[in-house]
C-alpha positions in Angstrom: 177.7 -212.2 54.3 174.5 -214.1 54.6 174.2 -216.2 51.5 170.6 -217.9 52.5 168.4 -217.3 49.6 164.5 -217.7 49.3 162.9 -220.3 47.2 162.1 -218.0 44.5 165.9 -216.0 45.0 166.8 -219.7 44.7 165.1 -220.5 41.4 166.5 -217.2 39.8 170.0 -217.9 41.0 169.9 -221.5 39.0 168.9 -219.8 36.3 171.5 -217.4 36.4 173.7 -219.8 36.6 172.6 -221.8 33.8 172.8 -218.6 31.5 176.4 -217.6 32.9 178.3 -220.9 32.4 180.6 -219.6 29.6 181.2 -216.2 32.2 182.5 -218.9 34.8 184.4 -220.7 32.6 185.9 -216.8 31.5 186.7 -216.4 35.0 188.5 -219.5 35.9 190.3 -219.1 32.1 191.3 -215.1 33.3 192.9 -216.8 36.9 195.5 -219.1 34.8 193.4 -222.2 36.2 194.0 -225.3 34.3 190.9 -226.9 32.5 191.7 -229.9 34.4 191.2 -228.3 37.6 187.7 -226.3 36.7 185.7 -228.5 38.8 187.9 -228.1 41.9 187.8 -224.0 41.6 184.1 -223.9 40.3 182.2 -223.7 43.5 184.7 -220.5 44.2 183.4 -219.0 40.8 179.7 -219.5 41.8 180.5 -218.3 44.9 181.1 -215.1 43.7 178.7 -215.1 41.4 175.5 -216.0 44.7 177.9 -212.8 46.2 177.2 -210.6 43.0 173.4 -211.7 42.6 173.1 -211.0 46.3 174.2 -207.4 45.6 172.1 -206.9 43.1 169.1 -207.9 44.7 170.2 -204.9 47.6 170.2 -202.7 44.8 173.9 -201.9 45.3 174.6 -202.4 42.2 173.1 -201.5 38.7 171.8 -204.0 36.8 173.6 -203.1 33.7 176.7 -203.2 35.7 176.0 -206.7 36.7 178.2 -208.7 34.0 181.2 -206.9 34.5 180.7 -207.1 38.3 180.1 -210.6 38.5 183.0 -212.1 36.2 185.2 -209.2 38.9 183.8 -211.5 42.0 184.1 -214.1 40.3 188.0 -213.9 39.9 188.3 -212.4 43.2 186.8 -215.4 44.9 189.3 -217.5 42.7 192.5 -215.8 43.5 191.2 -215.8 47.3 191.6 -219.6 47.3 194.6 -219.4 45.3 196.2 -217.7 47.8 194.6 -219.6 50.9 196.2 -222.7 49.1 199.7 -220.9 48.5 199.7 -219.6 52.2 199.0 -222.8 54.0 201.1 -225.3 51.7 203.3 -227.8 53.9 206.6 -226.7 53.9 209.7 -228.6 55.5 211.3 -225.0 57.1 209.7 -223.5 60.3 210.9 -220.4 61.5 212.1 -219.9 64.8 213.8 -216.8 66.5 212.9 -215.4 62.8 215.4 -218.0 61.2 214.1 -220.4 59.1 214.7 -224.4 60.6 214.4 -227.5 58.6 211.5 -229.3 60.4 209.5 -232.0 58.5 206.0 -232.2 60.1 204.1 -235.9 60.1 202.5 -234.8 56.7 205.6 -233.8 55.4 207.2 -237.2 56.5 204.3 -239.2 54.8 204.9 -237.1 51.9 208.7 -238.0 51.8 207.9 -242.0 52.2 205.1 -242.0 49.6 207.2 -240.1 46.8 210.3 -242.5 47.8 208.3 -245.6 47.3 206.8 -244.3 43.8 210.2 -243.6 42.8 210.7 -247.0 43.2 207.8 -248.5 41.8 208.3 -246.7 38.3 211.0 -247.0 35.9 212.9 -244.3 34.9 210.4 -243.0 31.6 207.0 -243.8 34.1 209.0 -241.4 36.6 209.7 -238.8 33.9 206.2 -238.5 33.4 204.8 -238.5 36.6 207.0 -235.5 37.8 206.0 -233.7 34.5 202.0 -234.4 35.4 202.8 -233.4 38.7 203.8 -230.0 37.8 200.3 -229.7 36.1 201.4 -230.4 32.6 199.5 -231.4 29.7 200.3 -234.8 28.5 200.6 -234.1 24.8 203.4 -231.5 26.0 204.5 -233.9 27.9 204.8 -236.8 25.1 206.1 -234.0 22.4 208.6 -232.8 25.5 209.9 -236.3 25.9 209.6 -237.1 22.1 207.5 -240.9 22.5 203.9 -241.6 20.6 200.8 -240.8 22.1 199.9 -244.5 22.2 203.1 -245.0 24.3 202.6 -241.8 26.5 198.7 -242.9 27.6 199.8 -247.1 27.6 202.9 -245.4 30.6 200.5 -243.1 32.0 198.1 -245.9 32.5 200.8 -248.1 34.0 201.9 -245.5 36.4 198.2 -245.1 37.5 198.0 -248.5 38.1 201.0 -248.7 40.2 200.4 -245.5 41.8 196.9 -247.2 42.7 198.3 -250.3 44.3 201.4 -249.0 46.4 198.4 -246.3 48.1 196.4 -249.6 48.2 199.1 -251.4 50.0 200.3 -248.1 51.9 
């Protein structure tokens, strides 16, 4: 699809855009997408929104159909880089002969080395916490999971930034 809009197609598009913030944020809320991680899927929500304005401007669409429509593309576009994401993850298995063969990849190796060396830059509570954030994780759950203060949950999760910081610094 040609997505090239004219100045003025360009000057209604912002303004949809301006009036359908709260639709986007529905749409990235309806894909299970973290609010943490709305900027990084909100160029695939307007995305789908250009798509649905696009359609609407054929005429292929009604314009009182164009709410439901859009917040539709909107997740479609989502879920399509969901799964793009999900597809092309690094695994360590390749399959060969159709049976799957442990082969770790250069990425995969760097991968390995830099999770090693943070494991041995954090103590034992910093490393708690940094696995829990890596699994996407909010850090109140995290400090009422591992039952410590707030003030001591942000004062480790600064620490571990700060070491996490220097050993990619000094990788």
């Amino acid at each position: 699809m040609d997505y090239r809009l004219t100045a003025e197609e360009e000057v209604e598009f912002n303004l949809l855009v301006a009036t359908y913030k709260d639709k986007i944020n529905l749409a990235l809320y309806k894909c299970n997408i973290a609010y943490r991680q709305y900027d990084e899927f909100y160029g695939n929500a307007l995305e789908g929104l250009l798509v649905s304005f696009l359609i609407l401007k054929k005429g292929d669409i009604a314009e009182k159909d164009f709410d439901r429509f859009a917040l539709a593309t909107m997740k479609r576009k989502i879920i399509d880089e969901l799964r793009r994401r999900s597809r092309y993850k690094l695994s360590c298995f390749e399959e060969v002969d159709n049976t799957k063969v442990f082969a770790i990849s250069d990425n995969n190796l760097a991968s390995i080395e830099i999770e090693n060396s943070i494991k041995s830059v954090l103590t034992a509570e910093e490393y708690k916490i940094y696995n829990l954030l890596k699994q996407g994780l909010d850090s109140k759950i995290i400090f009422s999971k591992l039952n410590i203060s707030k003030s001591k949950g942000y004062e480790l999760i600064a620490s571990i930034k700060s070491k996490y910081k220097s050993l990619l610094y000094n990788f």
